[in-house]
N, C-alpha and C positions, 0 to 999 in steps of 0.2 A: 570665734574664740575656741570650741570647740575643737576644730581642726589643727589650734594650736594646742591645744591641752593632747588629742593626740598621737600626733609626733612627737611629742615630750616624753610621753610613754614607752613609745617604739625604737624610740634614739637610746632611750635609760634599758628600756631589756635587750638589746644586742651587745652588750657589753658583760650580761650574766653569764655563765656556762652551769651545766649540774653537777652538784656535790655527791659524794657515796658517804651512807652509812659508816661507821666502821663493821670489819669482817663480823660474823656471827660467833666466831669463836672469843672474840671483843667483848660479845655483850654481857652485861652483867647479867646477875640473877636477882627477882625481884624482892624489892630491899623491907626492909621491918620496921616501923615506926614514920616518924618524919622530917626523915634527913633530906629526903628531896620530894620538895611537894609535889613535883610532876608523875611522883613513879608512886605517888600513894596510891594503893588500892585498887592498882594494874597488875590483874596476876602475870605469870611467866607468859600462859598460854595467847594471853590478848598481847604480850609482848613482841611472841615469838610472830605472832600473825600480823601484828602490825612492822614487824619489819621485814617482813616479805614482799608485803603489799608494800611499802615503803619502797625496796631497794627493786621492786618491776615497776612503780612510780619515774623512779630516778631514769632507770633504763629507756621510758617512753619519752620520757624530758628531754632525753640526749638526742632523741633520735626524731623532735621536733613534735611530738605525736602530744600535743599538750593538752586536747579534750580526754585523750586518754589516761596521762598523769594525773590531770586534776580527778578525775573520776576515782583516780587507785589512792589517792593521799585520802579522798575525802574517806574511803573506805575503810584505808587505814587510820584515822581517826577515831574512827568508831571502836577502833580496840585502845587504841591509848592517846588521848590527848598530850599531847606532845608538841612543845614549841617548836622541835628545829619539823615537824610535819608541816606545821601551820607554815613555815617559812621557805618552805621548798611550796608548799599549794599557792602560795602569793606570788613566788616565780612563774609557773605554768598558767596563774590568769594573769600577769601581766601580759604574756603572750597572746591572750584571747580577750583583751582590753577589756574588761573588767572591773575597775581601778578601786571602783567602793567594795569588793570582795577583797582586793588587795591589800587593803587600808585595812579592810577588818581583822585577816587574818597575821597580819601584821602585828598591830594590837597582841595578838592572842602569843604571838613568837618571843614579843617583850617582854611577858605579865610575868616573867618570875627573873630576868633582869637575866647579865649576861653567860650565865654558869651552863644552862643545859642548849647555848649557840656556841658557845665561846666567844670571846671578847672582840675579836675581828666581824665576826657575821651578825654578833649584837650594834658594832657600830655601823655594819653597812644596812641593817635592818632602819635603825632610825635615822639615816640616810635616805633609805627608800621613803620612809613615810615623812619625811619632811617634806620631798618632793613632791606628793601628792599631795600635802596641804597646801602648795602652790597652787596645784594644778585641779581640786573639788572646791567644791563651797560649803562651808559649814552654816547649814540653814534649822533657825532654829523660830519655830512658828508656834504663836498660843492663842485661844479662843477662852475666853471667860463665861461665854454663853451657854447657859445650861441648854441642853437637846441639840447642841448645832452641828451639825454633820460636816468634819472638814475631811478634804481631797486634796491630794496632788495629783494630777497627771491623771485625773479619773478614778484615783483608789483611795479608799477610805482610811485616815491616820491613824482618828481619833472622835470622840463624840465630846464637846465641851462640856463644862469645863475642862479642859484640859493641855497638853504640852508636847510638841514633837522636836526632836533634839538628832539629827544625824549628818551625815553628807550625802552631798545630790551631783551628780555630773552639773560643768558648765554649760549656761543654753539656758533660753527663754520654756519655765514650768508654768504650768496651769495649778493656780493653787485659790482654793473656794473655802469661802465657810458658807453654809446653805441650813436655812431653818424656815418650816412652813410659817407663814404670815410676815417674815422679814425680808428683808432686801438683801441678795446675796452678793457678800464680800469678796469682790476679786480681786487679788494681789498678783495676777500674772502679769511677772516679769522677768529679762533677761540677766540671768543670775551668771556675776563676773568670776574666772578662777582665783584661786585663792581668798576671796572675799569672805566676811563673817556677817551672815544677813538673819537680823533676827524682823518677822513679823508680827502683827499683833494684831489678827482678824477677828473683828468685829458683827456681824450681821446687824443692822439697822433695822428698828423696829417700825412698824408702820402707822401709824394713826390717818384716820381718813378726815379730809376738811373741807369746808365751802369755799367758794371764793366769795360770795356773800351771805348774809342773813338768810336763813331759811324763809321769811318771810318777805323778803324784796322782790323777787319775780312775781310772785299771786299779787302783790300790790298794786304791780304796773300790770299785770293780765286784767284785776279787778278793776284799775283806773282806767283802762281801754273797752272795759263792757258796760262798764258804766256812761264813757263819752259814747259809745255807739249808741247804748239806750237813749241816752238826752236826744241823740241824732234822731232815733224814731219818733220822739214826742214832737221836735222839732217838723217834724214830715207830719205827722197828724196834724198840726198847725197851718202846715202846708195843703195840705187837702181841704182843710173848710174855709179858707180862705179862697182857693181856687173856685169852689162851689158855690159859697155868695157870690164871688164874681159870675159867676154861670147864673146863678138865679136871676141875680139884677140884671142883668144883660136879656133873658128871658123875658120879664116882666114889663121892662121901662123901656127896652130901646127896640121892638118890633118894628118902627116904623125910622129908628135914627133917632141918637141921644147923642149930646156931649157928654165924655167922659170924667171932667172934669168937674160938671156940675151934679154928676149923680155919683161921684165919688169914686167914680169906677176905679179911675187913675190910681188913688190909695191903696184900696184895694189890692189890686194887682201889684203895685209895687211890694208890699209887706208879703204878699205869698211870695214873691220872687225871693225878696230877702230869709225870708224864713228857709224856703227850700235850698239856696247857700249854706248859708248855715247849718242844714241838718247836714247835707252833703260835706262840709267841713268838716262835722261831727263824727259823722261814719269815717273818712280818711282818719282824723287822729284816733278813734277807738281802737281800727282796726291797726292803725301801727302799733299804739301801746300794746295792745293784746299780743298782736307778735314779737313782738322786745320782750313782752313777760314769759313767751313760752320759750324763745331762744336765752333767757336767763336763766331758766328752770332748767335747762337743759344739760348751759354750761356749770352751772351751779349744783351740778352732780358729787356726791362725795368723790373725792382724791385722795388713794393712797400717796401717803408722802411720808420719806424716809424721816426716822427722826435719831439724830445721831446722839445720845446722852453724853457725851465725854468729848465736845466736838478739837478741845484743845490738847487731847492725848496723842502722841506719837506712835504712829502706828507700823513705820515701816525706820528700822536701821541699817547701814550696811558698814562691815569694817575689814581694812585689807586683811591680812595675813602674809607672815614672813614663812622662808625656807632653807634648807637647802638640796643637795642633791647628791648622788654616787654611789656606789655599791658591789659587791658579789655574793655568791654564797656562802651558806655556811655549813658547820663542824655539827655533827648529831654528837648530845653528850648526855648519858645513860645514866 
């Protein structure tokens, strides 16, 4: 889109050529009161310099040389602000595609309406800048957030609360609202020409959360050290039972015993079960214990955005009409 925006430009300034001043002997002498507000408070001398500077301006326009015009208009500026300046500097950056310099000084060519262009290069003026409201996007972005550092394009606007209201070329911008402890709000995107996009960046605050109770993990760590312990009591169990077995076997069968009739047999079965059992014991401890320390782990605070307003609209876009055509215009004193 870009690319289309332009050749729109390049197509509309080949059809400009440069206008002259009138001769010096033309120009007035500066005027008393306020019959023309462009000429208040412009003595002769800034007159006389800004139309020099003006009409070696015009001279570099014709002869293609447009960083150097813009350079001599902006100069001449400085001694008198002057609409048909502004309107000749909007020609030589079209040339140097420009087009939000062009727009602005555009503006600045209108503000006192069509007396000091005359009526033809007042209506090619707002010609010219219709066309660029085809061809910009009028972007208009705000932030409610006290301290919030918003950027476009990596440059700082504005600090919230606050409001940015201009034109942007078409193309996908990088635009941030950033505030320490919140979650920064990005609205880059590819912004269409003529479109009217208003934003409304947010930063999301953070609060930190469990996924469970602060006390669920130690529970199942404590339920797992507790079945291990039962397991060791369980295994104490196991050992004096193995060791009766060893006595009596000692004592009563040096020479051959039934097992059964000295009880052996029970014996020995109950230590086996026992020592199942503790061995059971120890497997689920030891799992619970690890389920509670992998709980503990997951169960770490979490920033997580929290959005207050989650049903606010945050992002508009609206087209924009135009039109287009133009030439220079008539300096009038």
């Amino acid at each position: 889109m870009m690319r289309k925006a332009s050749f729109g430009l390049g197509l509309w300034v080949t059809l400009l050529s440069p206008w002259a001043l009138p001769a010096a002997a033309q120009s007035p002498q500066p005027l008393v009161g306020g019959e023309r507000p462009w000429v208040q408070n412009v003595s002769g001398k800034d007159q006389q310099a800004a139309r020099e500077l003006f009409n070696a301006a015009n001279t570099s326009l014709t002869e293609g040389l447009f960083v150097e015009a813009s350079e001599k208009y902006l100069q001449a500026l400085r001694h008198w602000d002057h609409p048909a300046i502004h309107y000749n500097l909007a020609l030589a950056l079209m040339k140097l595609d420009r087009p939000l310099e062009v727009h602005e000084h555009l503006l600045s060519a209108m503000r006192y309406g069509p007396e000091p262009l005359g009526t033809d290069k007042f209506e090619n003026a707002t010609r010219y800048k219709e066309l660029l409201d085809t061809q910009l996007v009028r972007l208009s972005i705000s932030c409610d957030e006290p301290g919030a550092t918003v950027t476009m394009d990596g440059q700082t606007l504005f600090m919230g609360p606050g409001r940015y209201q201009g034109l942007v070329r078409p193309g996908t911008h990088s635009i941030v609202a950033m505030k320490e402890g919140y979650v920064t709000a990005d609205k880059s995107q590819p912004l269409l020409p003529g479109a009217q996009v208003n934003l409304d960046l947010r930063p999301y605050r953070l609060e930190y959360q469990r996924r469970w109770p602060v006390w669920m993990p130690w529970t199942v760590m404590g339920t797992g050290l507790a079945a291990a312990a039962g397991g060791g009591l369980l295994h104490l169990e196991t050992s004096k039972n193995y060791r009766r077995f060893d006595d009596i076997v000692l004592e009563q069968c040096d020479s051959g015993c039934n097992p059964r009739e000295n009880g052996l047999s029970d014996i020995r079965s109950r230590g086996d079960n026992l020592q199942r059992a503790a061995y059971g014991a120890y497997a689920l401890g030891g799992a619970a214990f690890v389920t509670g320390v992998v709980l503990a782990y997951l169960n770490q605070p979490q920033a997580v955005p929290v959005n207050p307003d989650p049903g606010k609209k945050t992002v508009s876009v609206t087209p924009l009409l135009g039109g287009t055509n133009g030439l220079l215009a008539t300096f009038q004193f």
